[in-house]
Structure formats: C-alpha cells, structure tokens
N, C-alpha and C positions, 0 to 999 in steps of 0.2 A: 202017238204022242205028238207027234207035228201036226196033224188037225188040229187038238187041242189046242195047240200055240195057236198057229193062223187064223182062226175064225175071234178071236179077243184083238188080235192085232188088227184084223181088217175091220172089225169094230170101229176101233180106235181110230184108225184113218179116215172112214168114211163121216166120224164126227167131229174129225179136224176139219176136214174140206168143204162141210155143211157149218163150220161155223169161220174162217175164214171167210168164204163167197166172197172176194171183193168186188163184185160186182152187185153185189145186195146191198151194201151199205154207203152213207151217205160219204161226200168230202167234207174232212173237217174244218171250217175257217175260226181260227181264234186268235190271227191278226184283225186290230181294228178296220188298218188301213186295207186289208184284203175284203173285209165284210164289205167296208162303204163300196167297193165295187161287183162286189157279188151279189150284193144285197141284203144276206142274212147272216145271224154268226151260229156258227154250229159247232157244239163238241161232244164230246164223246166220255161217256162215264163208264167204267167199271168196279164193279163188287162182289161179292161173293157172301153167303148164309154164314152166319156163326158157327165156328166147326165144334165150342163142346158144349152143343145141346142136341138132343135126339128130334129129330125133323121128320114129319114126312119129306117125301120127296114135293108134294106142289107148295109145302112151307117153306123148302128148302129158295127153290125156283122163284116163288114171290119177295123174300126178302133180298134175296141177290140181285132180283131187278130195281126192287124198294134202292139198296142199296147204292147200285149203280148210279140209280136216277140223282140221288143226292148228293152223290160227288161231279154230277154232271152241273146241277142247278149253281153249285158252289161255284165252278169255275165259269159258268155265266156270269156271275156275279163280280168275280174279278174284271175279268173282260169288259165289263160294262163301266165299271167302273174306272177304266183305263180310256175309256174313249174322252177325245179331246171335245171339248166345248166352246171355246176361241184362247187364239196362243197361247200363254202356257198353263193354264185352266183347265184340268179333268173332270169327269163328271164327280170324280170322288169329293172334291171341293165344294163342290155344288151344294152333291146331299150333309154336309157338314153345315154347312152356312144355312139350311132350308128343311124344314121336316116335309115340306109338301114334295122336295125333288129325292129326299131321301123313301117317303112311302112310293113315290109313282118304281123310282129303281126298282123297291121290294116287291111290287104289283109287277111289276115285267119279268124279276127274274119266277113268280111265283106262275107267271102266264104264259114261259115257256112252254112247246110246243113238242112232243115226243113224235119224233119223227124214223124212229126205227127202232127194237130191242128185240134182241136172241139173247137167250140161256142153253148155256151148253152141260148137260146135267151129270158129265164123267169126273169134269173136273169142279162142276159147283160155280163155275164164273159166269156171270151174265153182264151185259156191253147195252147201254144204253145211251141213246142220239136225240140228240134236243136242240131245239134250232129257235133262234129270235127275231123275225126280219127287222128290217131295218127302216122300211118305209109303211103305208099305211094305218089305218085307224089302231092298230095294235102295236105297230112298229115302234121300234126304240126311239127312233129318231121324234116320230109320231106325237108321243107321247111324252118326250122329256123335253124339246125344242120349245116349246110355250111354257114349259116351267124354268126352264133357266134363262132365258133371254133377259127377264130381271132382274137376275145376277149379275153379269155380264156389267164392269163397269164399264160406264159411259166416258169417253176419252175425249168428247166434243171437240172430234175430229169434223171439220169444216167439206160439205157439199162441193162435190167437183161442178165447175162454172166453165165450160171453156169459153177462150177469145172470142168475141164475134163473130172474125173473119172464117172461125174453125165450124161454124155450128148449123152449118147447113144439113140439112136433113139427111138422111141413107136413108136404106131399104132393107137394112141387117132387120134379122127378126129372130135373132137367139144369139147366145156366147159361147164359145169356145175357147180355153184357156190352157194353153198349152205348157203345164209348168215338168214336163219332163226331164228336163237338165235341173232343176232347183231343187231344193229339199224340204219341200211341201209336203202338211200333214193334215188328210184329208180330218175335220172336225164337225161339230154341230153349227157353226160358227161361221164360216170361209168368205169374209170381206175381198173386197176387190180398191186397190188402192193405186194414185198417183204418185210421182219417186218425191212429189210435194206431202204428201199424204192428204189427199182431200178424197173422199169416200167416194166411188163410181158405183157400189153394189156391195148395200148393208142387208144381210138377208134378215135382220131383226124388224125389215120394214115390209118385209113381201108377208098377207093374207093368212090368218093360223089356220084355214081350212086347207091351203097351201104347202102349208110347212106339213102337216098334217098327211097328207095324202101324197106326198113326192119325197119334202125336204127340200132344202134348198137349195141344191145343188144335186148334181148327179157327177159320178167319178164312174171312168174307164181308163182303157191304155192304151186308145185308139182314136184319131182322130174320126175313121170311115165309121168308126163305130160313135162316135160322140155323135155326129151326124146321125146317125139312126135315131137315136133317144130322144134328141131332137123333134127330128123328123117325128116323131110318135103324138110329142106335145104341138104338132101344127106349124112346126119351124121350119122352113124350107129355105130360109138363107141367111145362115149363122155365120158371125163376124170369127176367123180364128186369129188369137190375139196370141201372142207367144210373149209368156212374163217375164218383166227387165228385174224382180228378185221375187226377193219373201220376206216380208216382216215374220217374227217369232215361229215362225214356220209354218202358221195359217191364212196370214192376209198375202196377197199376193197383188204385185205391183205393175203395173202397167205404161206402156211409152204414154206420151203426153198424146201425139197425135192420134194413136187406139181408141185413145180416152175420149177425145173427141168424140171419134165414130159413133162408137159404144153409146154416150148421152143423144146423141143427137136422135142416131136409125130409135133409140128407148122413147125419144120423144112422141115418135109417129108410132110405135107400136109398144110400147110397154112389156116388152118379154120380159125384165128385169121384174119388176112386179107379179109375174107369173112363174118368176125362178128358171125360166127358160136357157137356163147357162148349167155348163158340163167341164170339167175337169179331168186334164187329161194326164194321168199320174205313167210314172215311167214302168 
C-alpha cells in the first residue's frame, strides 16, 4: 500500500518543480517606470481549458495556453496604456483623441512577443510570457512617439538663449541628468527646462529615425551606468547636470548656468539632436 501512495506523490512533486523552474522563466516588468529602464515590458498570463467539456489532453493543453496568452495580451494593454506621454497626458488619451495612435496601440499590443509558455497537464494550468520592448523599429516607444507628438499641446514655451558672456563653447558631448531626489516620471515626452521655463531639450525636435530606433532619452539608476549608454552612442564626455525640480513630473529643470553649458558644448556637437541624454532615475 505505501508504494502505491509514493510513486502518485512523487509524480506530483516532480511536476511541481518542473513547472516552478524559476530559473526558466522570464522577470516580470509591468511598472512603466521599471520597463523605460529595463527596456521591455513583460507579463505573465495564466489560464486553464474549460472544465465541462470532454477534451483531449493536447485540446486541453492548447486552449490553456490560448487562454493564458489572452489574459497576458489584456494586461499589455493596460500597461500600455498607462505609459506617460508628457506631464499629465497617458497614452490612453492619446488613442481617444486619434484613431491612428489608438490602431498603432492595437498593432503593438497584437505584435507582442511570446517569450516563454509551460503547461502543466495535472492540474490543467498553463503560464504564458510576452514581452514588448520599448525601443526599436517595433518598440513601443518606436512606434507610438511620431504618432503622438501631434497631440502634445504646444505651450510655446520660448528657446533657451543664454547671456553672451555665458555662451562660450564646451567640449560636453552627451547629458546626464540626474533627477534622483525628484519625482520624475520617466514618459514618451521628457523636456529639459530653465526654473524661467525656456526649452534646453524638446525631444519633439530630435530626427523620427531617432526617436525610432533609441527614443529619446535613455533611463538608468546609475550614473557609471548612464556613462556606458552613453559611451555606446560615441559619447565620451557627458555634462552631469543634477535637476533644481520637475515640472508636472516629466519636464525636468535645470540651474541657469547648466543651461548654459548644455547650449553651448550642443552647439559644437549637437548630442541633443541625436537624443544623446540619459536619466538617471532613483
């Protein structure tokens, strides 16, 4: 009789710990603010086969992955639509105002990316992982960032000028912005402003093969590491600028004499135009 028992139970265990593996499956991100530094967003769907109908087992198997998947795509789609766009503007507003930003959303969450799925056939539940990046020709950012910038009301906030005396050239060749004490939220959107509010760095102006292929910005929680990212796009000496606030929680404000810097090293080498600026979130 106790054979009988152990060899069901040792069953049972060896198809727990084969469908656990957490080392087989992927980290879930479905904070906005985690993805823009991760780079992708990823979650995790579960479902299981209708229990009163008679199933094969690989009918059972397919529709529980079916299943999973759809509860997975759902909450892309939330997420997605949570992501910020410039201060207090979500993409959800977007696609209300726009059928062209509301199909590109439906085209993204529909061109998620299945990036892992088990089925565990004891108990009928199957777990399915789907991922979105964030940058690239397919990227969220990618792909919604030239649909909504025409959204975006224009606030004909006035060109930073510095002094004369201020405008002498640098040798800065990327940004660093260091708003880890503020309460910045990283968006599609992330302006760079004087406590005047005259624009230092409107990413609506940087190149759509640009925004396209990076975004406009790049977020870490590191300065040694903002340097790297940097360093990748041909940056070898980035100005780091540590922000005097935060407008609505995306623009992000800068000392007057930063600002200077910033325009001037931009004028000898245009990083700003090539989006060569990183955010450095706490």
């Amino acid at each position: 009789m106790r054979r009988v028992f152990l060899v069901p139970f040792f069953m049972v265990l060896l198809a727990v710990f084969a469908w656990a593996g957490p080392q087989d499956f992927p980290q879930v991100v479905t904070d906005p603010r985690q993805a823009f530094m991760t780079g992708a967003i990823v979650v995790k769907g579960e479902g299981a086969a209708p229990s009163d109908k008679s199933l094969s087992a690989v009918q059972r198997r397919i529709l529980a992955l079916r299943a999973a998947k759809v509860v997975a795509l759902r909450e892309v789609s939330e997420i997605v639509d949570g992501v910020s766009v410039s201060g207090e503007t979500a993409v959800v507003n977007a696609a209300a105002e726009s059928d062209v930003v509301r199909t590109t959303v439906q085209g993204i969450v529909k061109g998620a990316q299945v990036i892992r799925e088990a089925y565990e056939p004891l108990s009928g539940m199957a777990v399915v992982y789907v991922s979105v990046p964030m940058t690239g020709p397919n990227g969220l950012i990618g792909q919604l960032l030239p649909q909504v910038i025409p959204l975006v009301p224009q606030q004909q906030m006035p060109l930073y000028q510095p002094p004369a005396e201020t405008a002498q050239p640098k040798d800065f060749d990327g940004l660093i912005l260091d708003v880890r004490e503020k309460p910045f939220k990283p968006a599609l959107i992330n302006r760079v402003l004087t406590k005047n509010g005259e624009v230092v760095y409107d990413p609506a102006k940087v190149a759509q093969d640009i925004l396209v292929e990076r975004g406009a910005a790049e977020y870490t929680n590191d300065i040694g590491k903002a340097r790297a990212l940097l360093g990748e796009r041909g940056s070898n000496n980035p100005i780091v600028v540590k922000a005097a606030g935060v407008v609505k929680s995306t623009d992000v404000e800068i000392p007057a004499e930063d600002a200077g810097a910033v325009f001037s090293s931009n004028q000898a080498s245009n990083f700003l135009e090539g989006a060569k600026v990183v955010f450095v979130l706490k």
